[in-house]
C-alpha positions as CSV (number, residue, x, y, z in Angstrom):
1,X,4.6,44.2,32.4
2,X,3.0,44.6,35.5
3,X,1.8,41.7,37.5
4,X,-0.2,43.8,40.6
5,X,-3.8,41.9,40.3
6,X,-2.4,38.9,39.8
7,X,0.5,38.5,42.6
8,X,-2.2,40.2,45.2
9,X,-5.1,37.2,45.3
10,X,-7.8,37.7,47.7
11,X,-7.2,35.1,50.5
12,X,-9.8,32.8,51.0
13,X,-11.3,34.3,54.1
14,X,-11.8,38.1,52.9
15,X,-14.8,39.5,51.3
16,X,-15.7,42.3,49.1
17,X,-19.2,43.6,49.0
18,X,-18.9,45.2,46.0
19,X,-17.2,42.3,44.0
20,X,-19.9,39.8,44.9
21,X,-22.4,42.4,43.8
22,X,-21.2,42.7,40.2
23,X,-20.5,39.0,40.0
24,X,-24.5,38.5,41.5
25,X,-25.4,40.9,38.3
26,X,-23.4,38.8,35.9
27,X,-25.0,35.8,36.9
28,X,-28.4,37.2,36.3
29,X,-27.6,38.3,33.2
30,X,-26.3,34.5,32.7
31,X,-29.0,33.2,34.2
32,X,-31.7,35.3,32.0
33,X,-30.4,34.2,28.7
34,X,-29.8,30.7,29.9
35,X,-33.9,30.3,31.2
36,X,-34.4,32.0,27.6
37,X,-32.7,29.6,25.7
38,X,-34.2,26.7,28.0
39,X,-37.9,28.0,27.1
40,X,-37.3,28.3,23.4
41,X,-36.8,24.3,23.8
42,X,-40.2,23.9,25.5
43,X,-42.2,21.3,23.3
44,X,-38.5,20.5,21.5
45,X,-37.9,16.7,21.1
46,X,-34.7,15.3,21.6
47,X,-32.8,14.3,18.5
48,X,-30.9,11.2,18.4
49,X,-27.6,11.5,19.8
50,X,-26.4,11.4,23.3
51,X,-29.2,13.1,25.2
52,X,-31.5,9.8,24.3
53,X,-29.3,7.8,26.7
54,X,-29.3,10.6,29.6
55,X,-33.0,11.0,29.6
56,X,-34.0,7.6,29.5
57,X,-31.6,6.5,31.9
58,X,-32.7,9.1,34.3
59,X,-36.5,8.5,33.3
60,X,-35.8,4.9,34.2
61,X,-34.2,5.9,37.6
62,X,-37.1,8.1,38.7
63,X,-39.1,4.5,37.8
64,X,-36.8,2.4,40.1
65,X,-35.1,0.6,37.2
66,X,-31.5,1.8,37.8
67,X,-29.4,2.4,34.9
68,X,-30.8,0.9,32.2
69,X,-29.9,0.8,28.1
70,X,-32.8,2.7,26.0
71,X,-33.8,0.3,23.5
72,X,-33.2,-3.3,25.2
73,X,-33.8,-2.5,28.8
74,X,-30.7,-4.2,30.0
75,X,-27.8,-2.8,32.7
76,X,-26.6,0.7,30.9
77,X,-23.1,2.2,31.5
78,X,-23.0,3.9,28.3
79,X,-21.9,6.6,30.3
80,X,-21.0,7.2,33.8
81,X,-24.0,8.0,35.9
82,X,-23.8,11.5,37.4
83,X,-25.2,13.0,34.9
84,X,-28.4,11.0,34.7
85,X,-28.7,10.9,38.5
86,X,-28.7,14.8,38.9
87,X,-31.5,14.5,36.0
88,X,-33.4,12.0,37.8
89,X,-35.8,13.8,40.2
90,X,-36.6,16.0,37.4
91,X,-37.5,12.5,35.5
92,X,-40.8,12.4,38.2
93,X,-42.4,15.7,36.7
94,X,-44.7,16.2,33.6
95,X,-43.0,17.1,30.9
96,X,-39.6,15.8,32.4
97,X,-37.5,16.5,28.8
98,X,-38.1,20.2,29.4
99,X,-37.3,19.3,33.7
100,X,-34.0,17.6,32.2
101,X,-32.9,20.4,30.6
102,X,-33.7,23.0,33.0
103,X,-31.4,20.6,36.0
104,X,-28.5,21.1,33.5
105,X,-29.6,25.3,32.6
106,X,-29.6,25.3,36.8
107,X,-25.9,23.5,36.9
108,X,-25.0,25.9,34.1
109,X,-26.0,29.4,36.2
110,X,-23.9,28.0,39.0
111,X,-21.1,28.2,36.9
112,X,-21.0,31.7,37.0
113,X,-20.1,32.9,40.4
114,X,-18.1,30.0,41.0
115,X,-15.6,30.9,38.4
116,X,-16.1,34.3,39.9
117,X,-15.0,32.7,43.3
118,X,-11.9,31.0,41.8
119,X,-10.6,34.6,39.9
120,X,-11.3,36.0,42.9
121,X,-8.6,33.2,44.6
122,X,-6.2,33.5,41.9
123,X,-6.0,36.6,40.8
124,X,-7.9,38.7,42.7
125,X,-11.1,40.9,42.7
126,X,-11.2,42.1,39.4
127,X,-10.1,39.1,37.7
128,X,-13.0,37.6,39.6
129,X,-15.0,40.3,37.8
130,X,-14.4,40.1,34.2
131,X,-14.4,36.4,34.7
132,X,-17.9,36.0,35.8
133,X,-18.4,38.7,33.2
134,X,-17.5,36.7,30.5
135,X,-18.7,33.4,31.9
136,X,-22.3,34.8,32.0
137,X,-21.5,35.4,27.8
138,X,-19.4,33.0,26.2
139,X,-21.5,30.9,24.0
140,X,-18.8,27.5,24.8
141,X,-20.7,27.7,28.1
142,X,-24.0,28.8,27.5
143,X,-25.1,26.2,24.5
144,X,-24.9,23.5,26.6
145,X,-27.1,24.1,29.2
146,X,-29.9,23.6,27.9
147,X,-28.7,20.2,26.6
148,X,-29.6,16.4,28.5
149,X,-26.1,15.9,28.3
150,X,-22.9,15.8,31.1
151,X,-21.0,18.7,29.6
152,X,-23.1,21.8,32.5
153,X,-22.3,19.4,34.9
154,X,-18.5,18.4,34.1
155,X,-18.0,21.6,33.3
156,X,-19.3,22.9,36.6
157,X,-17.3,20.3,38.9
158,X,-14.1,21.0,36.7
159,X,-14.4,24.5,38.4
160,X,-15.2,22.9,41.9
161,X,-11.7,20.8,41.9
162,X,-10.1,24.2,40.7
163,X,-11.2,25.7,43.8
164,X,-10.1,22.6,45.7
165,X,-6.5,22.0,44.0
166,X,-5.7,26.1,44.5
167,X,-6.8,25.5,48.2
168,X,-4.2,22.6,48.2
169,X,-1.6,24.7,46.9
170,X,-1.8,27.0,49.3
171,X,-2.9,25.5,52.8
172,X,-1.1,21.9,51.5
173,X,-2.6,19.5,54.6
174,X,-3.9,16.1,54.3
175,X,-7.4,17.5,54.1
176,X,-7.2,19.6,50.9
177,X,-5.8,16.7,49.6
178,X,-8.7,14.2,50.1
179,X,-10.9,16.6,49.3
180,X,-9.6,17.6,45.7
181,X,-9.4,13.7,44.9
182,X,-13.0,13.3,46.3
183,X,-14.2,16.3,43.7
184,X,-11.7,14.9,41.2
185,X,-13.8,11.3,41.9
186,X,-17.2,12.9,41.4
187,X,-15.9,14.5,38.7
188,X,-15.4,11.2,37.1
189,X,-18.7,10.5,37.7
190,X,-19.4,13.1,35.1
191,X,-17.2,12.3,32.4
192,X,-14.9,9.4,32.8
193,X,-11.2,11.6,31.5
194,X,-11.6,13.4,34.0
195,X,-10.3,10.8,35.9
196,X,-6.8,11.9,34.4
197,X,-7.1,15.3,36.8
198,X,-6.1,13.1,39.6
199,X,-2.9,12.2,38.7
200,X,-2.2,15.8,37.3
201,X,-2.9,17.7,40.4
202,X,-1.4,15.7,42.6
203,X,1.9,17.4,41.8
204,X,0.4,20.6,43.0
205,X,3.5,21.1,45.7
206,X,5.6,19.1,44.1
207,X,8.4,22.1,43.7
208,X,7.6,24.0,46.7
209,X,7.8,21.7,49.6
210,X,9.6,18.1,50.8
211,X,9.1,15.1,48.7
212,X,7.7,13.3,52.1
213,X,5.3,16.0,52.4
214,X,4.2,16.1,48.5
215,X,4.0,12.4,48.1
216,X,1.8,12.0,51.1
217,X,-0.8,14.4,49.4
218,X,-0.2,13.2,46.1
219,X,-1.4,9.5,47.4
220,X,-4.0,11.0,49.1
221,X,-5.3,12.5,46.1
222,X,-5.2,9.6,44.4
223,X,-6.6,7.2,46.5
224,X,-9.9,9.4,47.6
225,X,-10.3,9.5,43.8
226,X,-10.1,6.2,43.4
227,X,-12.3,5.0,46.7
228,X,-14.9,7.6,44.7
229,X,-15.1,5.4,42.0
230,X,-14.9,2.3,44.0
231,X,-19.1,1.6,44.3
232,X,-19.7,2.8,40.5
233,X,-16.6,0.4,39.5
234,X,-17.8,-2.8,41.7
235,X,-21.1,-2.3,40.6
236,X,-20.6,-2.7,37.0
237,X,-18.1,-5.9,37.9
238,X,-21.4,-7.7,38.8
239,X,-23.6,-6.4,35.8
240,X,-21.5,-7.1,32.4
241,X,-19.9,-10.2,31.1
242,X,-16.3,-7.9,30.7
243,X,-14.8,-5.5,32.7
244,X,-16.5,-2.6,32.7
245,X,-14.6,0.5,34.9
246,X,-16.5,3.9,34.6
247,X,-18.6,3.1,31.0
248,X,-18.6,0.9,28.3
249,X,-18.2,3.8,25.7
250,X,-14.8,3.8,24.8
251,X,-15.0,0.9,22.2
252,X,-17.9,3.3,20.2
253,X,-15.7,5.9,20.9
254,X,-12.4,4.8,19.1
255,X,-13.9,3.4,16.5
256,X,-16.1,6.3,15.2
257,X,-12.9,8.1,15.2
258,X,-10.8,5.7,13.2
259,X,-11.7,4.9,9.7
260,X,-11.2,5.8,6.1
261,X,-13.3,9.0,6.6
262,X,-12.4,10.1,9.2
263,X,-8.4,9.6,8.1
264,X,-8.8,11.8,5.7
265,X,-11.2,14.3,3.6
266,X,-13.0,17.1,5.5
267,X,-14.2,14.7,8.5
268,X,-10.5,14.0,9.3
269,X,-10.0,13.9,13.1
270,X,-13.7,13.6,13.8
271,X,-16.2,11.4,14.6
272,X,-18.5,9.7,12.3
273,X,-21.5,7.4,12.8
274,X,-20.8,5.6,9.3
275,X,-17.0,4.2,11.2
276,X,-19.6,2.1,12.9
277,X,-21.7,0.3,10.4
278,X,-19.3,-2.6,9.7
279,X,-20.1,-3.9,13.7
280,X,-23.4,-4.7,14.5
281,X,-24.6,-6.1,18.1
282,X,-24.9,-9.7,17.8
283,X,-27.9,-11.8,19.3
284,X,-27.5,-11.9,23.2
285,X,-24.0,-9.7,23.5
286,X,-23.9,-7.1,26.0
287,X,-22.9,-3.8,26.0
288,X,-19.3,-4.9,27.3
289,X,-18.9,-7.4,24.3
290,X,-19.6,-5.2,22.0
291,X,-17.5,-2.3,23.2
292,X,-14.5,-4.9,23.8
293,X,-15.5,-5.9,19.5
294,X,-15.7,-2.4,19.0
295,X,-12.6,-1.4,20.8
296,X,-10.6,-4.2,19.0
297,X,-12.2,-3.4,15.5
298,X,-10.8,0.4,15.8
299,X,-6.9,-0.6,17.2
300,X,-6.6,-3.1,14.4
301,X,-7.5,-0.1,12.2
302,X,-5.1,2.0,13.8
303,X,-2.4,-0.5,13.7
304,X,-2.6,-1.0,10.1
305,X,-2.9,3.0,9.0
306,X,0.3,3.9,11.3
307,X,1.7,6.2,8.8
308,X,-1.6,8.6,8.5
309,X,-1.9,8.7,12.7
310,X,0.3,11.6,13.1
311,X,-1.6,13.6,10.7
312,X,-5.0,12.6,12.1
313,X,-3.7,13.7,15.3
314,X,-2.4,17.2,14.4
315,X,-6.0,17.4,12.5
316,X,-7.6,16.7,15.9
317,X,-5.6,19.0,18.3
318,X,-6.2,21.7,15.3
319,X,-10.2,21.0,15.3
320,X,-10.2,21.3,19.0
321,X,-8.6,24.8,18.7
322,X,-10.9,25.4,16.4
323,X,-8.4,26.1,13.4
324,X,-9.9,23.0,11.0
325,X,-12.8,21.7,9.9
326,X,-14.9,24.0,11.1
327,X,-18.0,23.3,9.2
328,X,-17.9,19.3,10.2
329,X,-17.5,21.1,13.8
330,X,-20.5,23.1,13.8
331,X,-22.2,19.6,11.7
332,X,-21.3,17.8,15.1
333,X,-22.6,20.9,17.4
334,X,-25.6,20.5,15.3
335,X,-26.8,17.0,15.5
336,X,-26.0,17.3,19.5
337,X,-28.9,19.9,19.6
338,X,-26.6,22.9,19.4
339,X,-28.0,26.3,17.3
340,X,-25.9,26.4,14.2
341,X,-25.7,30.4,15.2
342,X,-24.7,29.6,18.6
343,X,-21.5,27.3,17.3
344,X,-20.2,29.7,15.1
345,X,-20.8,32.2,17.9
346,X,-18.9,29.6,20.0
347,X,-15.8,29.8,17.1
348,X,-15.6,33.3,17.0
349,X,-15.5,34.1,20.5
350,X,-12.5,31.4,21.1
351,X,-10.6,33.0,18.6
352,X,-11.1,36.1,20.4
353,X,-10.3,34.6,23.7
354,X,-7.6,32.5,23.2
355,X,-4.5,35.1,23.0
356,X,-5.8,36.7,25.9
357,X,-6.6,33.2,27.8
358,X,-2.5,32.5,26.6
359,X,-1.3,35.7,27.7
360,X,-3.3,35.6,31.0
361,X,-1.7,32.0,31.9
362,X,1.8,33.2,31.2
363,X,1.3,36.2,33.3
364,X,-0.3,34.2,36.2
365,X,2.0,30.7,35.4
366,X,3.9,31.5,38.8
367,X,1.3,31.2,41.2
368,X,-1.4,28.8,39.1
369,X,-0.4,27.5,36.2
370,X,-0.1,24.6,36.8
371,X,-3.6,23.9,38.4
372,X,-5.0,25.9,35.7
373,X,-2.6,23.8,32.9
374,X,-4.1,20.8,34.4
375,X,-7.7,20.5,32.8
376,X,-6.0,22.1,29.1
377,X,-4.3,19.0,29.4
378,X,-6.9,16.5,29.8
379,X,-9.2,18.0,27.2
380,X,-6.0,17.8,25.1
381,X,-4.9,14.1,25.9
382,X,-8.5,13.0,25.6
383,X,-8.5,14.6,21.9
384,X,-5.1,13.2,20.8
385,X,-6.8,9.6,21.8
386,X,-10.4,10.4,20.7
387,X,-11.3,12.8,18.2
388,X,-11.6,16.8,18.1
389,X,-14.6,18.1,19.0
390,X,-16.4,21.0,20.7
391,X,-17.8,18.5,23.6
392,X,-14.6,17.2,24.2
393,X,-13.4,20.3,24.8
394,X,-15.8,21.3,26.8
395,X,-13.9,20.5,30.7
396,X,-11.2,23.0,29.9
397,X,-13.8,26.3,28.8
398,X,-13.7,27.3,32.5
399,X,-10.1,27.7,32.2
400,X,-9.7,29.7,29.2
401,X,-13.0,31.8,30.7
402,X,-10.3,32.4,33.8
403,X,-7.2,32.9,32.2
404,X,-8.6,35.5,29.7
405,X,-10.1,37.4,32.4
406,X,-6.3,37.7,34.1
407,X,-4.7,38.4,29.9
408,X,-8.0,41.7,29.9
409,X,-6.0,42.7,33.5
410,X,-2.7,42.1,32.5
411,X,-3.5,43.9,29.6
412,X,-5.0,46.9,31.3
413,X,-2.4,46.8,34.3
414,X,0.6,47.5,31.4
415,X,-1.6,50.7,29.8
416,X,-1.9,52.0,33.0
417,X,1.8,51.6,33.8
418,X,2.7,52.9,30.0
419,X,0.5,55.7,30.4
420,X,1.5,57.0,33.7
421,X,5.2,56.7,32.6
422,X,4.5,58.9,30.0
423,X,3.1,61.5,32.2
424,X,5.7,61.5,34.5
425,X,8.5,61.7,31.4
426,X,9.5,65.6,31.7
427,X,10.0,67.2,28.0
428,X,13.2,67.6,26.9
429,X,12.8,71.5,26.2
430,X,11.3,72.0,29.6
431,X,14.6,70.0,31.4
432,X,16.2,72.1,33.5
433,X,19.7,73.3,32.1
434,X,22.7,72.2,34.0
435,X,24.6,74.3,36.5
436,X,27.5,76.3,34.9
């Protein structure tokens, strides 16, 4: 099949009128049904789940009390802290809930023609069309931005080291290197796997230029990641009683995700509040005590129920492909403030997208797939090791958004061809005869 859209990317200093005006219409249209959806949740309280945590923490920020736990007041690093940060001048206004949500709906809109940008880079300008098409659409995007939650903005810098990492590949100097481990660094910021992009996408060049040359750019990206980090990391040193890196929510995190029911049954491979009930905080323990109890509580589990891992596992990676368990996923989607209509919407529409997000990768593979291979990854790695789950998945919807608009070219590209060979096939009645 014919590769012509994607072997002929638009280079990163051309422009095309006409592209950015269709992908300036598809981002209205985004951006009208996002505001929508944001004003239906006017007067909507939060429920009890995640948000909580963002928008007191960013409340608490606007107050000058930086990064604080909800219920006790003490230091907070339930989570990393971009997410609450970008919330926290919206903390200062009346009504700041409804301010919250519209920070993460703005971080949402944005979304749009910057995946339009990066099919523009990769595979041209009507890749970068559909793209932003469907970005402005798909419901795995959508749903969460109107949520006080990190998944608009993790979502949105995923796309932003995209755009870095592809200018690596193809201008590979120092400074495309610091600056995909500085995004990749922010990025953490976000949502602490994403830390695991830096060591991914520092073998972009890997096969295509001297190992001196790579591993210089590979370090690079690593250490601008890491000098990122470095304030967030050094502050938390000097709050907590443990070590505390990026958050202290990996302890909660494992061991929600390994117990009886969620082993088993129709929650297997989940995540359930009721793993939790058998460790309670005790009477001055901070949140980095309790996670390292927490943490220990769920690998003893794990060590003991050996035989049933590799099951839970497959039942994880199927969940996040949305192939089991679908009703405890939508449950989940739920109780994070997600429209039970706009989860299943969410379902369907990856089912639809993934064969032509699959085909689109293979047909692209030579020039990007690895940077694009590198986010499927994470989300996958962070599933095998946590639990399957729609939000988990969440950093690598860009991707499939980009690789099913190059599958819809691909796929167009190939009846074109077919269809212009069979005009040009003469019939065999109308062959002339040979001489003789």
């Amino acid at each position: 099949m014919p590769e012509v859209a994607l072997d002929a990317p638009v280079s990163e200093g051309s422009s095309d009128r006409s592209t950015w005006l269709v992908i300036g219409a598809a981002t209205l249209v985004g951006a009208v049904w996002r505001v929508s959806m944001l004003i239906s949740k006017w007067s909507r309280p939060l429920l009890f789940n995640d948000s909580v945590y963002y928008s007191f923490q960013a409340r608490a920020n606007s107050q000058g009390r930086w990064f604080r736990l909800v219920f006790t007041g003490g230091p907070g690093a339930e989570h990393p802290p971009l997410a609450s940060l970008l919330m926290t001048p919206a903390s200062l206004l009346a009504h700041y809930v409804f301010w919250q949500r519209a920070t993460n709906t703005l971080l949402g809109i944005a979304i749009i023609p910057l995946i339009g940008l990066l099919g523009l880079r990769i595979g041209g300008r009507r890749v970068a069309i559909v793209a932003a098409a469907i970005a402005a659409l798909y419901p795995n995007l959508w749903m969460n931005d109107s949520l006080v939650m990190s998944e608009s903005s993790s979502a949105l810098l995923v796309v932003v080291v995209l755009l870095c990492a592809w200018r690596l590949q193809e201008r590979f100097d120092l400074r495309s290197a610091a600056l995909t481990g500085a995004v990749i660094g922010i990025a953490a910021l976000s949502r602490s796997e994403l830390l695991l992009l830096a060591p991914l996408l520092a073998f972009v060049g890997f096969r295509s230029h001297p190992m001196r040359e790579w591993a210089k750019r590979a370090l690079l990206v690593l250490v601008t990641a890491s000098l990122v980090l470095l304030p967030w990391v050094a502050y938390n040193l000097t709050r907590f009683e443990a070590p505390v890196l990026l958050s202290t929510n990996d302890g909660i995190t494992l061991l929600g995700s390994n117990c009886d029911q969620t082993y088993s049954g129709a929650q297997m491979g989940g995540w359930l509040t009721t793993c939790l009930r058998d460790i309670v905080p005790l009477e001055r323990e901070d949140p980095s005590q309790l996670s390292k109890r927490e943490r220990s509580a769920a690998l003893h589990y794990v060590r003991h129920h050996l035989s049933r891992v590799p099951i839970v596992v497959g039942s994880r990676l199927l969940r996040a492909g949305d192939l089991y368990g679908l009703n405890d996923l939508v449950r989940m989607d739920v109780g994070d403030e997600r429209s039970r209509w706009a989860s299943w919407a969410g379902i369907f529409s990856w089912w639809l997208l993934m064969p032509l997000a699959v085909f689109g990768w293979l047909k692209g593979r030579r020039r990007s797939g690895w940077i694009l291979a590198a986010p499927v990854i994470n989300a996958m790695a962070t599933t095998v090791l946590f639990y399957g789950a729609h939000r988990l998945r969440s950093p690598m919807e860009p991707v499939i958004v980009i690789c099913a608009a190059m599958g819809v070219v691909s796929c167009a590209d190939a009846v074109r061809s077919r269809a212009a060979a069979s005009g040009n096939r003469v019939p065999r009645e109308a062959a002339p005869l040979p001489p003789g």
